[in-house]
C-alpha angles and dihedrals in degrees: 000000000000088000102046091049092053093045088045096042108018092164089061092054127079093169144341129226107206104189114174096008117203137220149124137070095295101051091036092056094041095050087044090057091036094052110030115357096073097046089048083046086053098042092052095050097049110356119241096332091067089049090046076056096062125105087247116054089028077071096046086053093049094048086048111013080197089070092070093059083044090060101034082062096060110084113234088243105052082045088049091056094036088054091032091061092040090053093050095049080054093050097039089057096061091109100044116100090246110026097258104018122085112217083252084061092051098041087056099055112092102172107113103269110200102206130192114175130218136242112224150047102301102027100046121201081228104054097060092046086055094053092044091051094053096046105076096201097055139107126202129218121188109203100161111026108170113082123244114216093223140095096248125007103195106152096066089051085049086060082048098053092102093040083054100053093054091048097053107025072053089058104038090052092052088046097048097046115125112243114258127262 
């Protein structure tokens, strides 16, 4: 989203932090089921009921009872296709060095990109390299190098949190200085 939001709107965006990049057949397969293909799964077994069902909009209607009335609105079938198309960018970006951003894109953005790369299966060590390699004003910064064989490796990140923080409140202060006089 980050990127797309740099690429869409350049003038709002003084740097961009990428942690955990994705990218590849695997994590593009995994996030399209994770983010569209079950609710479109649910949707086509018992319409929106059955969406409004699922662990995460039952969330989003918690959070705001009036969301359930807003999905119930939608027709399955115009959430099916609006799903459906979402599901298929994602898809169709499984080649590209960032799922979604072609290495022109990349290429394009200038603000400062901080980018830490992941260490398993939906967040590959390489891909973030290869971002950071194509954006000239990025610096990469490796905290976990040796791959983990599985989707998501989350536990070793939670021992970095510290490490993170630093990382990132470090970046952000240098981007977000104001020029000297």
């Amino acid at each position: 989203m980050s990127l797309l939001f740099a690429l869409r709107h350049p003038d709002a965006v003084n740097g961009l932090i990428l942690w955990r990049v994705t990218g590849g057949q695997f994590a593009a397969n995994r996030l399209a089921e994770n983010y569209y293909g079950q609710f479109i799964a649910a949707a086509q077994q018992g319409g929106m009921a059955k969406v409004c069902e699922t662990e995460h909009f039952k969330e989003r209607i918690q959070a705001d009872p009036a969301n359930r009335e807003r999905l119930m609105a939608v027709t399955p079938e115009r959430f099916i296709a609006v799903m459906s198309r979402w599901r298929q960018y994602f898809l169709d970006g499984a080649n590209l060095p960032v799922i979604g951003v072609s290495a022109s894109e990349l290429a394009s953005i200038g603000v400062p990109t901080l980018v830490v790369p992941g260490n398993d299966n939906t967040h590959p060590r390489v891909v973030g390299e290869n971002a950071a390699r194509l954006m000239p004003a990025s610096e990469l910064r490796i905290l976990l190098p040796d791959h983990i064989d599985v989707d998501v490796a989350s536990e070793a990140w939670d021992e970095k949190e510290s490490e993170l923080v630093e990382l990132f409140t470090s970046f952000l202060d240098r981007v977000t200085a104001p020029a000297p006089v």
